[in-house]
Chimera marker file (.cmm) of the C-alpha trace (Angstrom):
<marker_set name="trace">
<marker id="1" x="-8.377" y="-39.393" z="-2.012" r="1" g="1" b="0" radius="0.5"/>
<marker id="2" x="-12.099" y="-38.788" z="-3.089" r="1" g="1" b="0" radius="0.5"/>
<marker id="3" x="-12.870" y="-36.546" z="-6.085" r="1" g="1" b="0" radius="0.5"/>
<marker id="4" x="-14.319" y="-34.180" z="-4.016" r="1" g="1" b="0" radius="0.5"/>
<marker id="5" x="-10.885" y="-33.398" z="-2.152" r="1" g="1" b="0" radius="0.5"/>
<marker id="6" x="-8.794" y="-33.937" z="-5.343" r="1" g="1" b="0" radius="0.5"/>
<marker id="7" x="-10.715" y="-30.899" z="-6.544" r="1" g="1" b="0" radius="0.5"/>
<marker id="8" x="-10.610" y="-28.856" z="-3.542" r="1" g="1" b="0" radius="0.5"/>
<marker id="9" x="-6.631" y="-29.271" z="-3.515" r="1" g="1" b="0" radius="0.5"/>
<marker id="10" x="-6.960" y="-27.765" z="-6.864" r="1" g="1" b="0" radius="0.5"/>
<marker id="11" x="-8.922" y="-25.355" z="-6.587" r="1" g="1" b="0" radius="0.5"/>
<marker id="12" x="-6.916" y="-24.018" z="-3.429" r="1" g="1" b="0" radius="0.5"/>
<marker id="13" x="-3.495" y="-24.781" z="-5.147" r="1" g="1" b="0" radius="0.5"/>
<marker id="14" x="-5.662" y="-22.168" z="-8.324" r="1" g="1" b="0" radius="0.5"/>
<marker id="15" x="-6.278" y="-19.601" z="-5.337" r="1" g="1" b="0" radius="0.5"/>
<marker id="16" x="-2.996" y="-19.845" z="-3.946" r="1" g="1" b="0" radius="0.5"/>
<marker id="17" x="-1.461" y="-19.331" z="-7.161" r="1" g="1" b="0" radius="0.5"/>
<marker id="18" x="-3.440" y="-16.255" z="-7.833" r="1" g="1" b="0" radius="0.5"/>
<marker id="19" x="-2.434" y="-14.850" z="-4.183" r="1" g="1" b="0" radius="0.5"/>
<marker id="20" x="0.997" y="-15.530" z="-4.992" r="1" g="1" b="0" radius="0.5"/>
<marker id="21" x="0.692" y="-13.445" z="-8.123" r="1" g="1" b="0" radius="0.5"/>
<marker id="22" x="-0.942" y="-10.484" z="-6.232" r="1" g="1" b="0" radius="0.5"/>
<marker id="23" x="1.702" y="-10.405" z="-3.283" r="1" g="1" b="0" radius="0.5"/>
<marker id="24" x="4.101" y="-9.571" z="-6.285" r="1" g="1" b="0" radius="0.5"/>
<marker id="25" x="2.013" y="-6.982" z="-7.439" r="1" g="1" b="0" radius="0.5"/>
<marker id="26" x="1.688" y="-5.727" z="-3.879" r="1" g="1" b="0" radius="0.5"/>
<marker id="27" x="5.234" y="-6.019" z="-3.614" r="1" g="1" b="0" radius="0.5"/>
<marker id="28" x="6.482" y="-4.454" z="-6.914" r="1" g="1" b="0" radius="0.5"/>
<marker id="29" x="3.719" y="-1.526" z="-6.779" r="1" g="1" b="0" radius="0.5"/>
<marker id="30" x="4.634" y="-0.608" z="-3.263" r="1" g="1" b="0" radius="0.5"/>
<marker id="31" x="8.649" y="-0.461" z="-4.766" r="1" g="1" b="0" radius="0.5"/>
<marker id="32" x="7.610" y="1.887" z="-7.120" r="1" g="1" b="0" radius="0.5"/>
<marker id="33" x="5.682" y="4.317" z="-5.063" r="1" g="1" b="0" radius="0.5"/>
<marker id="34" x="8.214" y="4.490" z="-2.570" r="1" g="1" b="0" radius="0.5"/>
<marker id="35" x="10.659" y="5.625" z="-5.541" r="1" g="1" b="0" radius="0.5"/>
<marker id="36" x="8.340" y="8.221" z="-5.758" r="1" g="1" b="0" radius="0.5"/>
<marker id="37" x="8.129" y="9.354" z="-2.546" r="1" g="1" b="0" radius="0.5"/>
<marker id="38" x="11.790" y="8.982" z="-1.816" r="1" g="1" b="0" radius="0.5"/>
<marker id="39" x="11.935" y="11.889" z="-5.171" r="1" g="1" b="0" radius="0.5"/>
<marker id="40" x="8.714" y="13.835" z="-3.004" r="1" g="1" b="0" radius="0.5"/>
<marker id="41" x="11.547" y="13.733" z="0.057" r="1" g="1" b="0" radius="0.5"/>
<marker id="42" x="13.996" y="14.997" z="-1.442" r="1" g="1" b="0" radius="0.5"/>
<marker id="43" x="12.500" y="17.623" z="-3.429" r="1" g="1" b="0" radius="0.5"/>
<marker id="44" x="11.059" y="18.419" z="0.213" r="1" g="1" b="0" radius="0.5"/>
<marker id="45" x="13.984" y="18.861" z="1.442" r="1" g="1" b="0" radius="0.5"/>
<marker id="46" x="16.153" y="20.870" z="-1.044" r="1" g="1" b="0" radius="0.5"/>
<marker id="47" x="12.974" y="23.019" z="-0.871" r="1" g="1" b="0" radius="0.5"/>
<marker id="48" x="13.039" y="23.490" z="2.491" r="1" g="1" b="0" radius="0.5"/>
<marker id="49" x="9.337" y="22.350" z="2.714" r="1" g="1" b="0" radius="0.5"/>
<marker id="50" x="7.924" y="20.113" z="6.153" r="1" g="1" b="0" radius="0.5"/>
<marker id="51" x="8.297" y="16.443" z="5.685" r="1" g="1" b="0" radius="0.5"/>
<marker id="52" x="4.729" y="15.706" z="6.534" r="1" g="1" b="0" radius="0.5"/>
<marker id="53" x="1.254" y="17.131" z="4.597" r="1" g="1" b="0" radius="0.5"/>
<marker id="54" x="-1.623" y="16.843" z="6.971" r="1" g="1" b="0" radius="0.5"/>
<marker id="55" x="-4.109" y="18.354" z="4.404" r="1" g="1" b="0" radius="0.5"/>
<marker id="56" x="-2.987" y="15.873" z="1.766" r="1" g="1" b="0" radius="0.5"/>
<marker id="57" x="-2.838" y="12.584" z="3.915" r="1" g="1" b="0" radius="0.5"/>
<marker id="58" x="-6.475" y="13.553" z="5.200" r="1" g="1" b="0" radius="0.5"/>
<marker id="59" x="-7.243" y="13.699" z="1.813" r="1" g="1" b="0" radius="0.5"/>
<marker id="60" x="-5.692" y="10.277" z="0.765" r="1" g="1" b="0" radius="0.5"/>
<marker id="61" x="-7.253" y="8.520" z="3.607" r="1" g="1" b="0" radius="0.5"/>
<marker id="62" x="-10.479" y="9.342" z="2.471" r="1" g="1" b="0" radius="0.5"/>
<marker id="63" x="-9.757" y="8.761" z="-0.985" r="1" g="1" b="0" radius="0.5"/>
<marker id="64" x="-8.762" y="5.500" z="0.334" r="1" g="1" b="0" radius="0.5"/>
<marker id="65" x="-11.763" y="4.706" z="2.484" r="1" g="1" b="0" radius="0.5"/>
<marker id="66" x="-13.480" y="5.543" z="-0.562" r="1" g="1" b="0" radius="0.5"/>
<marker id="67" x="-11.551" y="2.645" z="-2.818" r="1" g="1" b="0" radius="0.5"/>
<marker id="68" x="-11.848" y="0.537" z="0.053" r="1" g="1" b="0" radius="0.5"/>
<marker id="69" x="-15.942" y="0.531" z="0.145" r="1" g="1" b="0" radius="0.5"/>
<marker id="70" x="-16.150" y="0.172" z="-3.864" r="1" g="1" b="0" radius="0.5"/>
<marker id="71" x="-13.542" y="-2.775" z="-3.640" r="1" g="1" b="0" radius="0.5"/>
<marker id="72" x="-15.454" y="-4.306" z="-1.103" r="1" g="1" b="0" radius="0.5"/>
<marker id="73" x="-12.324" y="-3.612" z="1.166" r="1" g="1" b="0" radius="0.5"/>
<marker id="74" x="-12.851" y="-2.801" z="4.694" r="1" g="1" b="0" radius="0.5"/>
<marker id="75" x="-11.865" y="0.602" z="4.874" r="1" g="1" b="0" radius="0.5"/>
<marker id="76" x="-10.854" y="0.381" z="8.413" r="1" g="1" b="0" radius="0.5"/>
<marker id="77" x="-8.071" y="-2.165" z="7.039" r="1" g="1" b="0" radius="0.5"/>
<marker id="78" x="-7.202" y="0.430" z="4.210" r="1" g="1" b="0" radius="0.5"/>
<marker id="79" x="-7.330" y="3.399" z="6.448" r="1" g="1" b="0" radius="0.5"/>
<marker id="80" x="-4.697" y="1.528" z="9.177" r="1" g="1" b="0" radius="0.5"/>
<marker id="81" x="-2.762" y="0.302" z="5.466" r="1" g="1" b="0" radius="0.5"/>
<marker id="82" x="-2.692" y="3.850" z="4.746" r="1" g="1" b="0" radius="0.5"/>
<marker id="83" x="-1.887" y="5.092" z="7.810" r="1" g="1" b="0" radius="0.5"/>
<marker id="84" x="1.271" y="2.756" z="7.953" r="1" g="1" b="0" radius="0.5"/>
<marker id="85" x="2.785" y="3.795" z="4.662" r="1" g="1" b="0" radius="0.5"/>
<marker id="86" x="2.322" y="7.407" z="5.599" r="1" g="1" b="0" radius="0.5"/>
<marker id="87" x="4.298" y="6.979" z="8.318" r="1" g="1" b="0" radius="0.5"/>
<marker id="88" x="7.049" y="5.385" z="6.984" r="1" g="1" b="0" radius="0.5"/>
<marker id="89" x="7.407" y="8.172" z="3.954" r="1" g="1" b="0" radius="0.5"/>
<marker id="90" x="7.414" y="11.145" z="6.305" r="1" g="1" b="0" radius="0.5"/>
<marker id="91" x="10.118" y="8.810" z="7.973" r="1" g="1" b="0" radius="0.5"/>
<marker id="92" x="11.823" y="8.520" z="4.888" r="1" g="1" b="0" radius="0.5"/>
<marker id="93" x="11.130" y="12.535" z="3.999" r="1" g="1" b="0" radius="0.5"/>
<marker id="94" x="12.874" y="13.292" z="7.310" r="1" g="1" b="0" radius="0.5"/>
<marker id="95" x="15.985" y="11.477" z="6.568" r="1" g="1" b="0" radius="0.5"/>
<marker id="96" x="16.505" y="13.299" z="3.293" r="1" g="1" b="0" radius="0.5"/>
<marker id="97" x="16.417" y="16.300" z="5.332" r="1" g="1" b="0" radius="0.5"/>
<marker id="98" x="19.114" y="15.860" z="8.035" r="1" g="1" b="0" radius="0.5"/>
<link id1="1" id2="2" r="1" g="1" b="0" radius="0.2"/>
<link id1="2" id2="3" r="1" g="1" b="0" radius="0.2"/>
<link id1="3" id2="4" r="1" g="1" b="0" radius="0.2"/>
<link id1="4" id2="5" r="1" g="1" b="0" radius="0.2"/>
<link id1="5" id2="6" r="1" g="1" b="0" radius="0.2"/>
<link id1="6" id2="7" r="1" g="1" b="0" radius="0.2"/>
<link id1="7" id2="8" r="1" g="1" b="0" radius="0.2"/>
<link id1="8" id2="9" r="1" g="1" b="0" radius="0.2"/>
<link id1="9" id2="10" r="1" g="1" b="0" radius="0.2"/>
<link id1="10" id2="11" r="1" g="1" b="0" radius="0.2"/>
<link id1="11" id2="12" r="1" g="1" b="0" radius="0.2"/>
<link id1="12" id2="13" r="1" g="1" b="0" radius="0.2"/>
<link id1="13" id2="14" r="1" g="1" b="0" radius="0.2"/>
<link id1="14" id2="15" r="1" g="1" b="0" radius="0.2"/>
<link id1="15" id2="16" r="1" g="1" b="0" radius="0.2"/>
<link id1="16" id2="17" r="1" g="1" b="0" radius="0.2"/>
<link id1="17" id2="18" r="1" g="1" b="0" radius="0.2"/>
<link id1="18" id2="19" r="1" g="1" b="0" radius="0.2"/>
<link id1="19" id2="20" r="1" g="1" b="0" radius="0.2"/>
<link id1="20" id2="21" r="1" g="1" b="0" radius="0.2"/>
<link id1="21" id2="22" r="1" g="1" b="0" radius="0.2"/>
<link id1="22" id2="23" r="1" g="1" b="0" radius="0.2"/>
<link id1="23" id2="24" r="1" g="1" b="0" radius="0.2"/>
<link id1="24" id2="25" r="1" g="1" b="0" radius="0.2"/>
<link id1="25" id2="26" r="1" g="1" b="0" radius="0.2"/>
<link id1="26" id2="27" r="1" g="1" b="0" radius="0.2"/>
<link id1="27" id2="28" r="1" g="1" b="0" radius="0.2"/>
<link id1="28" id2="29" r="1" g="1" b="0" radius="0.2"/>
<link id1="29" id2="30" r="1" g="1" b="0" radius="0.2"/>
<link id1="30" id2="31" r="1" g="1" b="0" radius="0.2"/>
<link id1="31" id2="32" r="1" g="1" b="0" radius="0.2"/>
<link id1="32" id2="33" r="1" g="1" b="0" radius="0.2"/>
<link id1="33" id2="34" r="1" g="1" b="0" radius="0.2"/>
<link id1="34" id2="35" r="1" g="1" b="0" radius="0.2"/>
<link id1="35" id2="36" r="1" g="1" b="0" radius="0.2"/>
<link id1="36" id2="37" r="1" g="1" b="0" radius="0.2"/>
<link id1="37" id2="38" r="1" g="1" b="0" radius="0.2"/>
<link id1="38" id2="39" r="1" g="1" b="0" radius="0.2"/>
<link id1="39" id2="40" r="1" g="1" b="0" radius="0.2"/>
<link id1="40" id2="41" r="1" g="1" b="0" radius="0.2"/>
<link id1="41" id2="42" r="1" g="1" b="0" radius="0.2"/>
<link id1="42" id2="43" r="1" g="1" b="0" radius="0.2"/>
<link id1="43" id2="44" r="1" g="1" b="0" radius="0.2"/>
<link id1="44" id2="45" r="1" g="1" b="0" radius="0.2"/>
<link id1="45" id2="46" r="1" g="1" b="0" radius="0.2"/>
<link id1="46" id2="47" r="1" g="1" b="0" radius="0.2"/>
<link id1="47" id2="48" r="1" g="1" b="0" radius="0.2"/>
<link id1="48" id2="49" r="1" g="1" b="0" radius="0.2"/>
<link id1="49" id2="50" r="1" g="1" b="0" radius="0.2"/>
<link id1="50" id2="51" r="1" g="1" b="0" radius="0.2"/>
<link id1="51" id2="52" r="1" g="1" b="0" radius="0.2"/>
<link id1="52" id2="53" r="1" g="1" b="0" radius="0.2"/>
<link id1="53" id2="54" r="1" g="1" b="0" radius="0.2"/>
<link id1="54" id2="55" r="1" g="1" b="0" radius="0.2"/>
<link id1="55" id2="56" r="1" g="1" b="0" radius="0.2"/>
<link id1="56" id2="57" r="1" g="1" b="0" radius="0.2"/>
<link id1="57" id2="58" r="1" g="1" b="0" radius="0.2"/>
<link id1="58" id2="59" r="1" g="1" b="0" radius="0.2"/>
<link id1="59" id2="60" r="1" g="1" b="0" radius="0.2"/>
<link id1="60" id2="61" r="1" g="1" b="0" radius="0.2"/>
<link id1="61" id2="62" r="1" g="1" b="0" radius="0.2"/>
<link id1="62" id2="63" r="1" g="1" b="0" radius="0.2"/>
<link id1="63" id2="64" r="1" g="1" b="0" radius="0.2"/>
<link id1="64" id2="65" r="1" g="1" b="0" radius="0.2"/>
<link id1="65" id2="66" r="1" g="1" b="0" radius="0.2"/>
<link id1="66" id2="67" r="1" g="1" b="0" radius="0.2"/>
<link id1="67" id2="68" r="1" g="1" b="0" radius="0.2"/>
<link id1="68" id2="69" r="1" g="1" b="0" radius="0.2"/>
<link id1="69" id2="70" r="1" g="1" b="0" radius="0.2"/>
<link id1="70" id2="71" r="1" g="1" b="0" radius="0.2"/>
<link id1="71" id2="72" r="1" g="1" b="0" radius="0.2"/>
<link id1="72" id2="73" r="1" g="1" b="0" radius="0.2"/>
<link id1="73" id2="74" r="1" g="1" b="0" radius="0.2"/>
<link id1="74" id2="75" r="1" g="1" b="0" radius="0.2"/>
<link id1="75" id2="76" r="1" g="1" b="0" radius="0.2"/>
<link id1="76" id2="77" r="1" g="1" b="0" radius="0.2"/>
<link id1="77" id2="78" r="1" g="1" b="0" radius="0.2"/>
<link id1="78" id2="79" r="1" g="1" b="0" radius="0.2"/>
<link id1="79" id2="80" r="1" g="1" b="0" radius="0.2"/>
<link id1="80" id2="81" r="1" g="1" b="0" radius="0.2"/>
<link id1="81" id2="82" r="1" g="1" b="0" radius="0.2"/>
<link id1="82" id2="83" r="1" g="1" b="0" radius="0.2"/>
<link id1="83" id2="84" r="1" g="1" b="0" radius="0.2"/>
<link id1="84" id2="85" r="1" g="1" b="0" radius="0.2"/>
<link id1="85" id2="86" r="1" g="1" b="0" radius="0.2"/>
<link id1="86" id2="87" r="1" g="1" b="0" radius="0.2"/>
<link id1="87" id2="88" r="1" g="1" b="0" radius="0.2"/>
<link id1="88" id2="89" r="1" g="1" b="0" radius="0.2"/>
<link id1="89" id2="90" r="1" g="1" b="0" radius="0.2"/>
<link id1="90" id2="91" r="1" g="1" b="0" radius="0.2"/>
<link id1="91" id2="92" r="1" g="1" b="0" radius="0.2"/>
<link id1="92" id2="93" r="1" g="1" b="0" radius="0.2"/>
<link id1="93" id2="94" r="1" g="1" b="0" radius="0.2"/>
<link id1="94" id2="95" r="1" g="1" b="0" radius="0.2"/>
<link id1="95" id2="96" r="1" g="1" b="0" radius="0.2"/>
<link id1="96" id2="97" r="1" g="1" b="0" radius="0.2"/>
<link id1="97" id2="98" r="1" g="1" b="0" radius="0.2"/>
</marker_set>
């Protein structure tokens, strides 16, 4: 193996490291902010409030977009992200209500 691929195994093993260490963040920061949205659902729903905020999630979205462009993010990608996760809270917000 030449010097020049030695390094380039080590610097990918150094990225793949570091990716490694962000899919835990991902991973770990997504488990807390469903906590907090299973609490949202169930406040929801001893309130008797609707599972779903369209003003807010509009709101978030372009928040998001807005994160997305300073992170150098697509904000198509976030926006979909976004989307996704939306979708599975009001799923969660609807359980807590049946």
């Amino acid at each position: 193996m030449t010097d020049a691929v030695q390094k380039a195994a080590e610097v990918l093993a150094e990225h793949r490291d570091s990716i490694d260490r962000l899919d835990a963040i991902l991973v770990y920061t997504l488990g807390e902010r469903f906590k907090h949205t299973q609490a949202v659902g169930r406040l929801k729903a001893t309130h008797d409030l609707p599972a779903s905020d369209p003003d807010r999630e509009a709101k978030q979205i372009a928040r998001l977009e807005d994160l997305a462009q300073r992170a150098d993010l697509d904000p198509e990608f976030a926006k979909k992200f976004l989307n996704f996760i939306i979708a599975e809270v009001i799923q969660h917000h609807k359980k807590h209500q049946s």
